[in-house]
C-alpha positions as a printed Julia matrix, in Angstrom:
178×3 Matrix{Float64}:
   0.0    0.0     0.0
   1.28   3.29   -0.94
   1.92   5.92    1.9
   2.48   9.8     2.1
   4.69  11.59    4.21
   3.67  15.42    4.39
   4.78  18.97    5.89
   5.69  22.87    5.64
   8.9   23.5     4.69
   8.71  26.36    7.75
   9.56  26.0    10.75
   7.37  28.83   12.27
   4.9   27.78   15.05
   2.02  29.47   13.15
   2.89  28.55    9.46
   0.27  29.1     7.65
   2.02  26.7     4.88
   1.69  23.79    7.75
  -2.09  24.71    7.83
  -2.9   24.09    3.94
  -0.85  20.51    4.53
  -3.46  19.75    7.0
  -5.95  20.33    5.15
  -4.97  18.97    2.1
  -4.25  15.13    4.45
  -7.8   16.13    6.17
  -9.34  15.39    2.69
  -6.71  12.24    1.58
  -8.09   8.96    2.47
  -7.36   5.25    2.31
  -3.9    6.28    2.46
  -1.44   5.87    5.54
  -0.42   9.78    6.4
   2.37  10.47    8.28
   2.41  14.23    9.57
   5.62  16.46   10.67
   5.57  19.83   12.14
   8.84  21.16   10.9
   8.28  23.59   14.26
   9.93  20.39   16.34
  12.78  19.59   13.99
  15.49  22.37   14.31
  18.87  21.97   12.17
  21.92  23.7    12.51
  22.54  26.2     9.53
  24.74  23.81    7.06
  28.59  24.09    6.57
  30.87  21.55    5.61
  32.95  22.79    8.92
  29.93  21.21   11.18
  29.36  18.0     8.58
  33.03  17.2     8.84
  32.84  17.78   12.43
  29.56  16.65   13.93
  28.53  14.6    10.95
  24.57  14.22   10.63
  21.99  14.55   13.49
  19.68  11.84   14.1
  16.54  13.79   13.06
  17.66  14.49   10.03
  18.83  10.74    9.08
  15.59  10.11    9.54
  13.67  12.59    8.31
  15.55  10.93    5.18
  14.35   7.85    5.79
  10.77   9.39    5.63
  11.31  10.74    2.18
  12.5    7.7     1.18
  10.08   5.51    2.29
   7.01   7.64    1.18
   5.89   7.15   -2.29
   4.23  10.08   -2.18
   5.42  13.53   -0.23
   2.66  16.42    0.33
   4.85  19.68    1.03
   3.6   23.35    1.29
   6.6   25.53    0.72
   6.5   29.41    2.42
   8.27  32.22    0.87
  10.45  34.99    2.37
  11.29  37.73    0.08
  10.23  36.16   -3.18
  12.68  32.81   -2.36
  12.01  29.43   -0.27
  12.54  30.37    3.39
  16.48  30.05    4.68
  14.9   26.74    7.43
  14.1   24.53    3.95
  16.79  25.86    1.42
  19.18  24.97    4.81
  17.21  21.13    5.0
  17.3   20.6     1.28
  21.5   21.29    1.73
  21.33  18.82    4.66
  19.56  16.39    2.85
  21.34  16.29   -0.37
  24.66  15.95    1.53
  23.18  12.44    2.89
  22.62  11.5    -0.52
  22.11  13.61   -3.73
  18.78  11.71   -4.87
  17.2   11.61   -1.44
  13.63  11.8    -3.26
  14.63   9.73   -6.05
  11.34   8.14   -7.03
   8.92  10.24   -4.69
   6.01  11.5    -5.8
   5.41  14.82   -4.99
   2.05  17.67   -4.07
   4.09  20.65   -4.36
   2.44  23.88   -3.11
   2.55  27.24   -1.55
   0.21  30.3     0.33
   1.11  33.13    1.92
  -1.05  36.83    2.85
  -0.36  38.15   -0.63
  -1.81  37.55   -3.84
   1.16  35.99   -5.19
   0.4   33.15   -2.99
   4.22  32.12   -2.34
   4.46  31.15   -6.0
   7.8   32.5    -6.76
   9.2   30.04   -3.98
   7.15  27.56   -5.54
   8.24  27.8    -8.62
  12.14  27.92   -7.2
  11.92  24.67   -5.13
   9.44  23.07   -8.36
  12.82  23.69  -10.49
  14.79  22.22   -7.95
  12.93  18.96   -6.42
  13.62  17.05   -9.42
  17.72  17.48   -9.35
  17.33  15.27   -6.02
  15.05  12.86   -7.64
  11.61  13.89   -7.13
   8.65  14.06   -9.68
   6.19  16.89   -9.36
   3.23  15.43  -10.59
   0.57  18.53   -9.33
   0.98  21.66   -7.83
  -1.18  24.52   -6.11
  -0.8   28.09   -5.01
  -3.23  29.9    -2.42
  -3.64  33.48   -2.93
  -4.23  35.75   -0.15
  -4.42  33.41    2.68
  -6.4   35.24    5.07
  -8.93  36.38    2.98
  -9.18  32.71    1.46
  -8.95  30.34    4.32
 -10.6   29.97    7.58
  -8.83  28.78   10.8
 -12.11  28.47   12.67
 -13.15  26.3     9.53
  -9.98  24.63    8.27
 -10.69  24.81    4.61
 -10.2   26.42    1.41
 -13.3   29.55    1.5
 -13.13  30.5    -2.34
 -14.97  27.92   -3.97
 -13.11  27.87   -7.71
  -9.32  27.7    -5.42
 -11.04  24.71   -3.49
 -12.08  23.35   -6.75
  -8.12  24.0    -8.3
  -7.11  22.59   -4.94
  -9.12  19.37   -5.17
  -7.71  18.68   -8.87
  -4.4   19.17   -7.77
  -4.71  16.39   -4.56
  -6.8   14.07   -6.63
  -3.54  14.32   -9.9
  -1.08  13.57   -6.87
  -3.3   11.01   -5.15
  -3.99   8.95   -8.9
  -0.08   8.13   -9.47
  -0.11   6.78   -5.73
């Protein structure tokens, strides 16, 4: 049976990218889930000085393990400045020091929000570009514009009906090559 590892690639208490990969698992079924708030899972920023040093943590071996047992990876990526936040351009560096094609064969839900009407798309469209180098296939992906005005906490779902719609195509691509 296939099996889907999923999370933010923040590390911020209150992402709201860790909030659209709830939802989007709230609404996958028949399909083992496995969850992780990036908030618990701190990493040193990488330099071959602390590899050669201190080698690799234990959280991050197996946070590699994860990957590469999942056959499927649901990941909401934030943006800072128009880029992928410095906490998961510092864990992709991590991880492709364990091995270079740490997702080699993963199927990935790639997708982004943030307040703005960009929606985090220019980091999605940065780490979309990069996944693949490391093995990964992007089979869907999904931006949310203007989370505040398009989401509800209280609720926990998608408020703008034609996004919900785009959102639901976008899980159901990802959950069909599972």
């Amino acid at each position: 049976m296939a099996s889907i590892l999923a999370f933010a690639g923040s590390n911020s208490s209150t992402s709201i990218n860790y909030e659209l990969v709830k939802y989007t698992v709230s609404l996958v079924r028949d399909i083992p889930v496995q969850m992780l708030n990036m908030a618990d899972c701190p990493f040193p920023m990488f330099s071959v000085d602390l590899e050669r040093e201190k080698g690799f943590s234990n959280s991050l071996v197996e946070l590699s393990k994860d990957i590469k047992n999942a056959d499927g990876l649901i990941l909401s990526v934030n943006e800072h400045n128009g880029n992928p936040s410095a906490y998961f351009k510092n864990l992709i560096d991590w991880l492709s020091r364990l091995e270079l094609k740490y997702m080699a064969g993963t199927k990935v839900l790639l997708m982004s929000t943030s307040p703005g009407r960009a929606g985090g798309s220019h980091s999605l469209t940065k780490i979309e570009g990069t996944l693949p180098r490391f093995g990964a296939e992007i089979v869907s992906t999904f931006s949310l514009p203007s989370f505040n005005q398009t989401f509800s906490l209280e609720e926990k779902q998608i408020t703008d009906a034609g996004l919900c719609d785009e959102h639901q195509q976008a899980l159901d691509t990802f959950l069909k090559t599972l």
